[in-house]
KEVOKE-441089 format. One record per residue (C-alpha): residue number from 1; residue in three letters; x, y, z. Coordinates in Angstrom, 2 decimals. Layout:
N
   rofi   zator        px        py        pz
    NUM     ala         X         Y         Z
...
***
This chain:
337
   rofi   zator        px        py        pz
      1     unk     91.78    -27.69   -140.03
      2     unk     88.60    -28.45   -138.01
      3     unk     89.93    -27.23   -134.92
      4     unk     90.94    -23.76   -136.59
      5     unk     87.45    -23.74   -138.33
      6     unk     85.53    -24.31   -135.57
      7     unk     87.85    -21.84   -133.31
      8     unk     86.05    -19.01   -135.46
      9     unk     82.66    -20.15   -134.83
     10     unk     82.12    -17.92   -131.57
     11     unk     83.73    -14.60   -133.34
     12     unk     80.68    -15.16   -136.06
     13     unk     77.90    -15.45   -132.88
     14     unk     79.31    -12.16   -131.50
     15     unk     78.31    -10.40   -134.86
     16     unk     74.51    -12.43   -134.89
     17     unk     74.12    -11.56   -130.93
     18     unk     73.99     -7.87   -131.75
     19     unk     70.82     -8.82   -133.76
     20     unk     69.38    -10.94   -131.64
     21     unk     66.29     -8.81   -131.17
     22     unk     65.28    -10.72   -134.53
     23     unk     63.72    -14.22   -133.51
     24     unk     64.50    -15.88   -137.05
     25     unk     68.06    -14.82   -136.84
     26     unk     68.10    -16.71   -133.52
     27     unk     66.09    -19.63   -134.14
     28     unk     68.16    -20.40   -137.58
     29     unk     71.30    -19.62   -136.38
     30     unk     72.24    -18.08   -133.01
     31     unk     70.57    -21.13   -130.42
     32     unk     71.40    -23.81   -133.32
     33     unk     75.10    -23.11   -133.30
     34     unk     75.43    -22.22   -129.58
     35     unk     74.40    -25.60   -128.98
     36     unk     76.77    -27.62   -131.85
     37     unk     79.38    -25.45   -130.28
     38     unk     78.89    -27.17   -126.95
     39     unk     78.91    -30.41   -128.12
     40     unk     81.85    -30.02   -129.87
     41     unk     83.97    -28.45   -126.66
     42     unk     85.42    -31.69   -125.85
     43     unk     86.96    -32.13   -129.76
     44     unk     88.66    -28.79   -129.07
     45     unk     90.18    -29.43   -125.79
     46     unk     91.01    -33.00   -127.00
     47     unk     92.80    -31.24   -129.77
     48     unk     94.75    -28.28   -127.40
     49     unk     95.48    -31.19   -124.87
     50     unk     97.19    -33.52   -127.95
     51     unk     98.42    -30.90   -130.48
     52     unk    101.32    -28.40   -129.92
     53     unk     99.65    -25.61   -130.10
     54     unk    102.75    -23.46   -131.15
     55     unk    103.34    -25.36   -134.39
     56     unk     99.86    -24.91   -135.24
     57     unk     99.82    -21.05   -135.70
     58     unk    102.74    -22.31   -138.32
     59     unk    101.12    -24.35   -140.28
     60     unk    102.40    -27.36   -138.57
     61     unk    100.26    -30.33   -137.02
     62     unk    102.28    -31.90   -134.84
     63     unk    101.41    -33.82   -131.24
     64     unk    103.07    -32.26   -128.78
     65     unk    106.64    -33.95   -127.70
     66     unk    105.18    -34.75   -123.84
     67     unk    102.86    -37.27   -125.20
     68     unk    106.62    -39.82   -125.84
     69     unk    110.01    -39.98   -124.18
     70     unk    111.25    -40.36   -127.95
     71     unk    108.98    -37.67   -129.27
     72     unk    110.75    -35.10   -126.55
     73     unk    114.16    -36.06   -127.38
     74     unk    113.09    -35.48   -131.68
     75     unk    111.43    -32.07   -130.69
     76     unk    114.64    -30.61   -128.61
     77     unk    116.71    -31.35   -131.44
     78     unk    113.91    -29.72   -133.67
     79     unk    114.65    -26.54   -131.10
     80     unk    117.88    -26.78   -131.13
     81     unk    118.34    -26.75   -134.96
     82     unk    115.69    -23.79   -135.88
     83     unk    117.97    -22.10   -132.85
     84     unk    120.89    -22.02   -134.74
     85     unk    119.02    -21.62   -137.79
     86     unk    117.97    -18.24   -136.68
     87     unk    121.25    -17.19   -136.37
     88     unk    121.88    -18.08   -140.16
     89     unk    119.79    -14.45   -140.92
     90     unk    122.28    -12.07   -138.62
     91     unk    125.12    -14.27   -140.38
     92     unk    123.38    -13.49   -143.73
     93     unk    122.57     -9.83   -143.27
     94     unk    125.91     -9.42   -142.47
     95     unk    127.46    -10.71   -145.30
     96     unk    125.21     -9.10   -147.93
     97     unk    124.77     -5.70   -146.26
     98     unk    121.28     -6.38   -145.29
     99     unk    119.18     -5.27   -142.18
    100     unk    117.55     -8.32   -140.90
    101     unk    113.85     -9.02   -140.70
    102     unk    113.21     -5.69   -143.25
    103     unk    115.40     -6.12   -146.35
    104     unk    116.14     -9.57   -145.62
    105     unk    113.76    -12.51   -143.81
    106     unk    113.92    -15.89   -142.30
    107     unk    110.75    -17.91   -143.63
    108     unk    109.49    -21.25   -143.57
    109     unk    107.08    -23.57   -145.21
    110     unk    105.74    -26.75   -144.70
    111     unk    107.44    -27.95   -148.30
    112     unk    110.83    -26.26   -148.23
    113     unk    111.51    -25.61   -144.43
    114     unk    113.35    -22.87   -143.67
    115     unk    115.11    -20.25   -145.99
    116     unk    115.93    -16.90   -147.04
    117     unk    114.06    -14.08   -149.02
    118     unk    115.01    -10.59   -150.23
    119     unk    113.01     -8.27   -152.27
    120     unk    112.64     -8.17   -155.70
    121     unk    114.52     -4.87   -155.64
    122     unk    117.57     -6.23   -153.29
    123     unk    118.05     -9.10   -155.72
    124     unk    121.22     -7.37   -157.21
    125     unk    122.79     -8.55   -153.91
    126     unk    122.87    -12.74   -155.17
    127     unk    124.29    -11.93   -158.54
    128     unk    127.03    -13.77   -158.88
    129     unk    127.39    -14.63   -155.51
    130     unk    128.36    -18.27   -155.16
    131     unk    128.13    -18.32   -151.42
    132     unk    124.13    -18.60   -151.90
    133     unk    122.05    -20.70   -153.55
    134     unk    118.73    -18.89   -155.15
    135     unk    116.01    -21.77   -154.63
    136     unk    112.50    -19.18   -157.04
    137     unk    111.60    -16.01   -157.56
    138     unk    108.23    -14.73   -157.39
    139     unk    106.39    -11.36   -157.22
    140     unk    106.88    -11.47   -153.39
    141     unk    111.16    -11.71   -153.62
    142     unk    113.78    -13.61   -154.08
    143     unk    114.01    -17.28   -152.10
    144     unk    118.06    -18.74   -151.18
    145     unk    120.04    -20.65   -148.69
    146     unk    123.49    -20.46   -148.06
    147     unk    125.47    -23.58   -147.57
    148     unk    124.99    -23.38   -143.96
    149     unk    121.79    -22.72   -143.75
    150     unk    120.76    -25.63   -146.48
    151     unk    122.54    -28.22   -143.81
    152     unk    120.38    -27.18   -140.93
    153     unk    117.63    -26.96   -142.92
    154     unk    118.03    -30.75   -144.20
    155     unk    118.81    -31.86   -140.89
    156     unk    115.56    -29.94   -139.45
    157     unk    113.53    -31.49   -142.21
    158     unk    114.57    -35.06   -141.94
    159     unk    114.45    -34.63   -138.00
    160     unk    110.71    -33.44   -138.60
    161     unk    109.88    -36.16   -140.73
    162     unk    111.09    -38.91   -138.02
    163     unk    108.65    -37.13   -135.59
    164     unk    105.96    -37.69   -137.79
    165     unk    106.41    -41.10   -138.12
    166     unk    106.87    -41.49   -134.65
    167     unk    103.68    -39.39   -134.06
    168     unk    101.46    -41.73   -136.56
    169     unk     99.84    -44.01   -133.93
    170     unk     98.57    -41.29   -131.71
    171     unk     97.43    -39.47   -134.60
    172     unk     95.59    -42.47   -135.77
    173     unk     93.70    -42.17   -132.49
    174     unk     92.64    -38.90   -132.52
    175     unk     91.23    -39.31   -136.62
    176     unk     89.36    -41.85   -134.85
    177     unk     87.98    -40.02   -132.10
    178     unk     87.14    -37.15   -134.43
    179     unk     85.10    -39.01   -136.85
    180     unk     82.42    -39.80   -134.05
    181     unk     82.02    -35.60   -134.44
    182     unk     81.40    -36.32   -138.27
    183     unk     77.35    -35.80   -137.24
    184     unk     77.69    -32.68   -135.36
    185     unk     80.62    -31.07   -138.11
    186     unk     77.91    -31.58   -141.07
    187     unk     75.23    -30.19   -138.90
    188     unk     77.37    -26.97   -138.13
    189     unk     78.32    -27.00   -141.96
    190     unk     74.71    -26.95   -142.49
    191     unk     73.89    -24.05   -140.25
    192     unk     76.86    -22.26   -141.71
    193     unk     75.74    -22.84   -145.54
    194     unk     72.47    -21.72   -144.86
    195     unk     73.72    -18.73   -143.72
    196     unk     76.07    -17.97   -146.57
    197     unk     73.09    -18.19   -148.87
    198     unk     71.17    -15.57   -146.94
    199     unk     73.88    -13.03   -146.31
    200     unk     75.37    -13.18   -150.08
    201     unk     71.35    -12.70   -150.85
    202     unk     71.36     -9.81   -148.83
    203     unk     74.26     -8.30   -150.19
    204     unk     73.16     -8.81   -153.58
    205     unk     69.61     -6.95   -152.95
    206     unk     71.15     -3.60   -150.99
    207     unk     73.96     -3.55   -153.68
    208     unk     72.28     -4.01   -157.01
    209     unk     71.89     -0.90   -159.43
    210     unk     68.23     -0.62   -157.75
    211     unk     67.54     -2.07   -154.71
    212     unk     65.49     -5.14   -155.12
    213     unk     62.36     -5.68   -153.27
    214     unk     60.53     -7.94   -150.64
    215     unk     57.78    -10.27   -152.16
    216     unk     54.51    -10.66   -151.04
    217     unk     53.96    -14.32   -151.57
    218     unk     49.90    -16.32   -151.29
    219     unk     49.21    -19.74   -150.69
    220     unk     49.16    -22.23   -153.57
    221     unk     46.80    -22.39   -155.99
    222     unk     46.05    -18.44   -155.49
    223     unk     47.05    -18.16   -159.54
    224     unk     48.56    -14.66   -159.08
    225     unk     51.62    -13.26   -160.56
    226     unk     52.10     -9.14   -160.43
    227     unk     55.01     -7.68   -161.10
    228     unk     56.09     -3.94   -161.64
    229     unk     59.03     -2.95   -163.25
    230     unk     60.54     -6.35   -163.25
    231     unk     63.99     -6.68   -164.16
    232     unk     67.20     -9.36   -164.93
    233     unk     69.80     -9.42   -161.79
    234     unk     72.34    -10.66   -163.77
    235     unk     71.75     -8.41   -167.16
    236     unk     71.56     -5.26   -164.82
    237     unk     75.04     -5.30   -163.70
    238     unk     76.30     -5.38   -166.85
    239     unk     78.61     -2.48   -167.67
    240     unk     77.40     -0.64   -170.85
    241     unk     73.74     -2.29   -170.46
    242     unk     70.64     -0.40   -170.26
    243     unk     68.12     -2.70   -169.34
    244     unk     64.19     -1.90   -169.77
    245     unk     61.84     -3.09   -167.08
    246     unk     58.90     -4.73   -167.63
    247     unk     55.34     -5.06   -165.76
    248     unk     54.32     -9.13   -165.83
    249     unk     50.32     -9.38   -164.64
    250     unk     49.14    -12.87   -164.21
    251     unk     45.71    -13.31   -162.39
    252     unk     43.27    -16.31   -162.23
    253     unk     39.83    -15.15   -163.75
    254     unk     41.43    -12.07   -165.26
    255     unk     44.74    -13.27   -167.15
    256     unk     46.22    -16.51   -167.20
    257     unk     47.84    -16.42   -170.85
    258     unk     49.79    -14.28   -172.97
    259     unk     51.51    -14.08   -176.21
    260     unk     55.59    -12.58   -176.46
    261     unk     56.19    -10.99   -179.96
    262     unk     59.02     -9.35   -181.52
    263     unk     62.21     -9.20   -183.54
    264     unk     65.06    -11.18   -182.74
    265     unk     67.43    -10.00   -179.77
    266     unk     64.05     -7.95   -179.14
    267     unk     64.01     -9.28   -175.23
    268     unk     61.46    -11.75   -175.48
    269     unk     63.62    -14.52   -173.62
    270     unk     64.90    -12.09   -171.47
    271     unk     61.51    -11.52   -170.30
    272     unk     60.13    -14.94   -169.67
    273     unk     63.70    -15.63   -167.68
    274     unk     63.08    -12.66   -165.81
    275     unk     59.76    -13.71   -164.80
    276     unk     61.39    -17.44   -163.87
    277     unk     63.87    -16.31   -162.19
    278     unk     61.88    -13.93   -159.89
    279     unk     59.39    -16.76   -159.11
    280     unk     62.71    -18.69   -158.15
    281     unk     64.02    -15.99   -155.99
    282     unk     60.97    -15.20   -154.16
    283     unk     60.55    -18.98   -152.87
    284     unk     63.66    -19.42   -151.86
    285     unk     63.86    -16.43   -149.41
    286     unk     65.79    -13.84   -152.05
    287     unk     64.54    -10.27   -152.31
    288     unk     63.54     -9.73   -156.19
    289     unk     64.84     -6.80   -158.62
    290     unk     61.25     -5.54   -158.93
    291     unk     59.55     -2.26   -158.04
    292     unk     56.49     -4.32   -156.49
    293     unk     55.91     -8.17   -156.37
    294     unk     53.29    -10.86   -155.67
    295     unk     52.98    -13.87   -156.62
    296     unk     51.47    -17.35   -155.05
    297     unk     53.92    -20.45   -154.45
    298     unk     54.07    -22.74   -157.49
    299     unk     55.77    -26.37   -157.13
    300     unk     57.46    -25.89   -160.58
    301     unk     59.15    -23.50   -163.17
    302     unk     58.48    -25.00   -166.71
    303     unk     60.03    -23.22   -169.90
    304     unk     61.78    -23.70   -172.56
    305     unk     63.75    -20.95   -174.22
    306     unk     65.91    -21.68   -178.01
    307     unk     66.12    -25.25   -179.18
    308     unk     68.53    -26.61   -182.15
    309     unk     67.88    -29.47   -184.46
    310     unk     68.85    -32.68   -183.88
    311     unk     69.57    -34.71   -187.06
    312     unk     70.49    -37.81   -185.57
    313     unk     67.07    -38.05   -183.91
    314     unk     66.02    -36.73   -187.44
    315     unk     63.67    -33.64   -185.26
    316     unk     63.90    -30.28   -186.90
    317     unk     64.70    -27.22   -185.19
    318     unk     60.12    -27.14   -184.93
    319     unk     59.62    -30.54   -184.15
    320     unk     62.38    -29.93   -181.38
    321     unk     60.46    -26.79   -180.08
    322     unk     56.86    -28.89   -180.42
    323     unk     58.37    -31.89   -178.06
    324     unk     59.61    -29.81   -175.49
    325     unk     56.39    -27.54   -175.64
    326     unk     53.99    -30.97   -175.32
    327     unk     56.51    -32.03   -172.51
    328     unk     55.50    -29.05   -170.15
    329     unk     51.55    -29.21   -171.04
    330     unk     51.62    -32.47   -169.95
    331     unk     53.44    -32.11   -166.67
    332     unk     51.24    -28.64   -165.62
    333     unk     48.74    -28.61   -163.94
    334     unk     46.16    -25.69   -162.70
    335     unk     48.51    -24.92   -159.49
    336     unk     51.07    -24.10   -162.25
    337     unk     49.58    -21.45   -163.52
***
């Protein structure tokens, strides 16, 4: 629910306000979403002033029984069945030799309303026992309802439903009213996203095998590309892998070509995705797996790594390699390189 969602906005801030000695962290993300917050005040009060609040922590979304004369009358009969209801689990331990609320529980779901659950282990309890019904069984018990407890229940569930219907034009208002905050939701989505990225980035660099590095990045058109010790994130963290780093020097005037040789499954794709996906990671604000890096900016990643034949286009597995090679000479350019 939006509401709920946006509820836990504030209890993220608190963690990013302990930082806020970092003026990045801030500008992205602490004054951004301070201010989406505020404009989205009124959509939470709207929704505490329309929805009943209690139902909500249940899983329910229903308006709250003050906003209609016929809504109040549905919602103390609602009361008054999950009253007596309640009673149905004293009645129940009772009869099965159960303490209430450990051994045995009243639950509810939006699906099946309310019913009964014992453990897996008190199960031996509804054998043959034809005053209860057993509705599943799952790894977390045992679900029934005893005769009594099933009429309630339907009565509680069809009583529910008429309050829904009933509820339909208000809620119909308040959809409407809510999709005028369509604007500010994506923009907190946004903020949000952007900060997913970063912290799973940052988890991934402290956490890998070695500790990847900051970049040191140069303007475009610098043609440099140094690494030490580079290695693949993904082939790293591989259990039963030991992966070889390798040093990658590309410099304009000194080094701008080189040739990859070797047996199959030597590493020689390995190596030129290694080197992509570094130059990948480094632009879009990722520590690397390297020892050292520096690189310039480039405005494209151009490779091509295996290739198959294609008999229908009647291109051998060369001719296929050939195509894709003459593809990426003619798209580079010097800043490429």
């Amino acid at each position: 629910m939006i509401y709920q969602a946006v509820g836990r906005v504030p209890q993220l801030m608190q963690s990013l306000d302990g930082h806020d000695d970092f003026p990045a962290l801030r500008c992205m993300f602490i004054e951004p979403l301070t201010d989406l917050l505020s404009d989205m005040q009124r959509f939470q009060d709207m929704v505490e002033t329309t929805l009943d609040m209690d139902q909500v922590d249940r899983g329910e979304f229903l308006v709250k029984p003050s906003f209609d004369d016929d809504l109040q009358e549905l919602r103390q009969m609602m009361d008054s069945l999950e009253e007596r209801i309640k009673k149905q689990l004293t009645c129940a331990a009772r009869d099965l030799g159960l303490e209430p609320n450990k051994t045995i529980k009243l639950e509810s779901n939006a699906q099946m309303g309310y019913f009964l659950r014992v453990t897996l282990k008190e199960e031996r309890v509804l054998r043959n026992n034809k005053n209860y019904e057993t509705l599943d069984t799952n790894k977390s018990g045992v679900r029934f309802h005893s005769p009594v407890l099933a009429d309630l229940n339907s009565e509680y569930l069809r009583a529910r439903s008429r309050y829904a219907e009933q509820q339909k034009a208000i809620v119909t208002e308040i959809v409407n009213i809510a999709a005028g905050y369509a604007g500010t939701l994506q923009q907190i989505g946004d903020v949000l996203a952007c900060l997913d990225v970063l912290a799973n980035f940052a988890e991934v660099a402290v956490t890998a095998p070695k500790p990847f590095v900051r970049p040191t990045l140069h303007d475009e058109g610098a043609g440099m590309l140094i690494l030490k010790q580079v290695r693949h994130p993904c082939l790293e963290v591989q259990d039963g892998t030991s992966f070889i780093a390798n040093d990658v020097y590309f410099k304009h005037g000194e080094c701008t070509f080189q040739i990859i040789t070797g047996p199959n499954m030597g590493g020689k794709s390995t190596y030129i995705r290694s080197v992509g996906i570094m130059a990948l990671l480094a632009q879009i604000g990722s520590f690397v797996p390297c020892d050292e890096a520096e690189m310039s900016l480039v405005d494209a990643i151009l490779a091509r790594v295996g290739a198959d034949d294609c008999q229908i286009k009647g291109m051998s597995t060369f001719m296929t390699e050939m195509v894709e090679t003459a593809a990426i000479i003619r798209v580079s350019h010097e800043p490429h390189c």
